[in-house]
C-alpha positions in Angstrom: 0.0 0.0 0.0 2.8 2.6 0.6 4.1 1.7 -2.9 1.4 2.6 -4.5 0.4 6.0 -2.3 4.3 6.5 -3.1 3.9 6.3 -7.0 0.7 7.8 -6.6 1.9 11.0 -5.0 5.1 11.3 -7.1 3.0 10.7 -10.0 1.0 13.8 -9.3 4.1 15.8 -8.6 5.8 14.9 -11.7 2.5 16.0 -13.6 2.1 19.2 -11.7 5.4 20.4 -12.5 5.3 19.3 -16.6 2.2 21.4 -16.7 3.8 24.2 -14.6 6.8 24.1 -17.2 4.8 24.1 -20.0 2.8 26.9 -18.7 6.5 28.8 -18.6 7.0 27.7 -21.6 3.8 29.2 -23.0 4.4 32.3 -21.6 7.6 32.5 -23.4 6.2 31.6 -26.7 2.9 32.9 -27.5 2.9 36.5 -29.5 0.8 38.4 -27.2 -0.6 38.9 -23.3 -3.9 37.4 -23.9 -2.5 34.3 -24.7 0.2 34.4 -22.5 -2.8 35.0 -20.0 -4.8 32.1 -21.1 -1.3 29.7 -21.3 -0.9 30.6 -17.4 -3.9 30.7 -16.3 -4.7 27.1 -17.0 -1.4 25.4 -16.3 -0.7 27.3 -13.4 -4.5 26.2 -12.0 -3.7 22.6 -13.0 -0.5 22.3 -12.3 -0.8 24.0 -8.6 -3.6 21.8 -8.0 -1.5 18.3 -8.7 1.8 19.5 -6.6 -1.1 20.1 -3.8 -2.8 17.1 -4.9 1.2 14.9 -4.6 2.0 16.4 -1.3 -1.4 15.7 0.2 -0.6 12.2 -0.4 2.9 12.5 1.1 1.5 13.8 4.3 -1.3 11.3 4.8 -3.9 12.5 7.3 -2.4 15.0 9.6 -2.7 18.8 10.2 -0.4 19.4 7.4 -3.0 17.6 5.2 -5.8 20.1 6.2 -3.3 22.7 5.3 -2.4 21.8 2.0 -6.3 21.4 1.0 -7.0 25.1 2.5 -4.3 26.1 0.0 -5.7 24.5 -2.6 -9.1 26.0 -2.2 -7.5 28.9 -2.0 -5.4 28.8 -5.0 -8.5 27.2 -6.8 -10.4 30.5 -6.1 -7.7 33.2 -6.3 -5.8 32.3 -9.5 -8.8 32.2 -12.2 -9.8 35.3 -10.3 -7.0 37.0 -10.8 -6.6 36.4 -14.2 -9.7 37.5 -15.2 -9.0 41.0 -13.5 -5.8 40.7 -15.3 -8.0 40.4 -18.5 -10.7 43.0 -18.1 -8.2 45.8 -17.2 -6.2 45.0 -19.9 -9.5 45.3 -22.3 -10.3 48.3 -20.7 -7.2 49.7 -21.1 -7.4 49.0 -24.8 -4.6 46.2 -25.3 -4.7 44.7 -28.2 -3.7 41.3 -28.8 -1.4 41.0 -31.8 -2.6 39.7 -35.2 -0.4 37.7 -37.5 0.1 39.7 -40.9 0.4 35.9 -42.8 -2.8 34.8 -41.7 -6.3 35.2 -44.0 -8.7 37.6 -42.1 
Protein backbone atom coordinates (compact mmCIF):
# COMPACT_ATOMS: atom_id res chain seq x y z
CA UNK A 1 0.00 0.00 0.00
CA UNK A 2 2.84 2.64 0.59
CA UNK A 3 4.08 1.73 -2.94
CA UNK A 4 1.43 2.61 -4.45
CA UNK A 5 0.37 5.96 -2.32
CA UNK A 6 4.28 6.54 -3.09
CA UNK A 7 3.94 6.32 -7.01
CA UNK A 8 0.70 7.77 -6.63
CA UNK A 9 1.86 10.96 -4.97
CA UNK A 10 5.11 11.26 -7.14
CA UNK A 11 2.98 10.66 -9.97
CA UNK A 12 1.04 13.78 -9.30
CA UNK A 13 4.12 15.78 -8.63
CA UNK A 14 5.78 14.94 -11.67
CA UNK A 15 2.52 16.04 -13.59
CA UNK A 16 2.08 19.18 -11.69
CA UNK A 17 5.44 20.42 -12.50
CA UNK A 18 5.34 19.26 -16.59
CA UNK A 19 2.25 21.40 -16.69
CA UNK A 20 3.76 24.19 -14.60
CA UNK A 21 6.78 24.14 -17.21
CA UNK A 22 4.82 24.13 -20.02
CA UNK A 23 2.77 26.90 -18.68
CA UNK A 24 6.54 28.82 -18.64
CA UNK A 25 7.00 27.66 -21.61
CA UNK A 26 3.80 29.22 -22.99
CA UNK A 27 4.39 32.33 -21.59
CA UNK A 28 7.60 32.54 -23.41
CA UNK A 29 6.16 31.58 -26.66
CA UNK A 30 2.88 32.91 -27.49
CA UNK A 31 2.89 36.53 -29.47
CA UNK A 32 0.76 38.39 -27.16
CA UNK A 33 -0.56 38.90 -23.31
CA UNK A 34 -3.85 37.35 -23.92
CA UNK A 35 -2.47 34.26 -24.72
CA UNK A 36 0.18 34.40 -22.54
CA UNK A 37 -2.83 35.05 -19.96
CA UNK A 38 -4.84 32.14 -21.07
CA UNK A 39 -1.26 29.70 -21.29
CA UNK A 40 -0.85 30.65 -17.35
CA UNK A 41 -3.92 30.73 -16.29
CA UNK A 42 -4.70 27.10 -17.01
CA UNK A 43 -1.40 25.42 -16.32
CA UNK A 44 -0.72 27.26 -13.36
CA UNK A 45 -4.50 26.21 -12.00
CA UNK A 46 -3.71 22.57 -13.01
CA UNK A 47 -0.47 22.31 -12.32
CA UNK A 48 -0.77 23.96 -8.60
CA UNK A 49 -3.55 21.84 -7.97
CA UNK A 50 -1.49 18.28 -8.67
CA UNK A 51 1.77 19.46 -6.61
CA UNK A 52 -1.06 20.10 -3.79
CA UNK A 53 -2.77 17.12 -4.85
CA UNK A 54 1.20 14.89 -4.62
CA UNK A 55 2.03 16.38 -1.35
CA UNK A 56 -1.41 15.74 0.16
CA UNK A 57 -0.57 12.23 -0.37
CA UNK A 58 2.92 12.46 1.07
CA UNK A 59 1.48 13.79 4.25
CA UNK A 60 -1.31 11.30 4.78
CA UNK A 61 -3.89 12.50 7.31
CA UNK A 62 -2.39 14.98 9.62
CA UNK A 63 -2.74 18.79 10.16
CA UNK A 64 -0.37 19.39 7.42
CA UNK A 65 -3.03 17.62 5.17
CA UNK A 66 -5.83 20.08 6.17
CA UNK A 67 -3.33 22.75 5.27
CA UNK A 68 -2.42 21.78 1.98
CA UNK A 69 -6.33 21.45 0.96
CA UNK A 70 -7.01 25.14 2.55
CA UNK A 71 -4.26 26.12 -0.04
CA UNK A 72 -5.69 24.52 -2.59
CA UNK A 73 -9.12 26.04 -2.19
CA UNK A 74 -7.55 28.91 -2.02
CA UNK A 75 -5.42 28.84 -4.98
CA UNK A 76 -8.48 27.24 -6.83
CA UNK A 77 -10.36 30.53 -6.08
CA UNK A 78 -7.66 33.18 -6.28
CA UNK A 79 -5.75 32.33 -9.53
CA UNK A 80 -8.81 32.24 -12.19
CA UNK A 81 -9.75 35.27 -10.31
CA UNK A 82 -6.96 37.01 -10.78
CA UNK A 83 -6.56 36.40 -14.23
CA UNK A 84 -9.69 37.46 -15.23
CA UNK A 85 -9.04 40.98 -13.51
CA UNK A 86 -5.78 40.70 -15.29
CA UNK A 87 -7.96 40.43 -18.47
CA UNK A 88 -10.66 42.99 -18.07
CA UNK A 89 -8.17 45.77 -17.22
CA UNK A 90 -6.24 44.96 -19.93
CA UNK A 91 -9.52 45.27 -22.34
CA UNK A 92 -10.33 48.35 -20.67
CA UNK A 93 -7.20 49.66 -21.13
CA UNK A 94 -7.44 49.01 -24.82
CA UNK A 95 -4.56 46.18 -25.34
CA UNK A 96 -4.75 44.74 -28.24
CA UNK A 97 -3.69 41.31 -28.85
CA UNK A 98 -1.36 40.98 -31.76
CA UNK A 99 -2.63 39.67 -35.19
CA UNK A 100 -0.40 37.66 -37.52
CA UNK A 101 0.06 39.70 -40.87
CA UNK A 102 0.38 35.88 -42.81
CA UNK A 103 -2.81 34.78 -41.66
CA UNK A 104 -6.32 35.21 -44.02
CA UNK A 105 -8.72 37.58 -42.14
Amino acid sequence: MDMVLAVLSWSCLLGGAIFLLIGALGVLRFPDFYTRLHAVSVCDTLGAGLVLAGLMLQGGFSLVTVKLLLMFYFMMFTGPTAVHALAQAAMQGKLQAVVDEHEPE
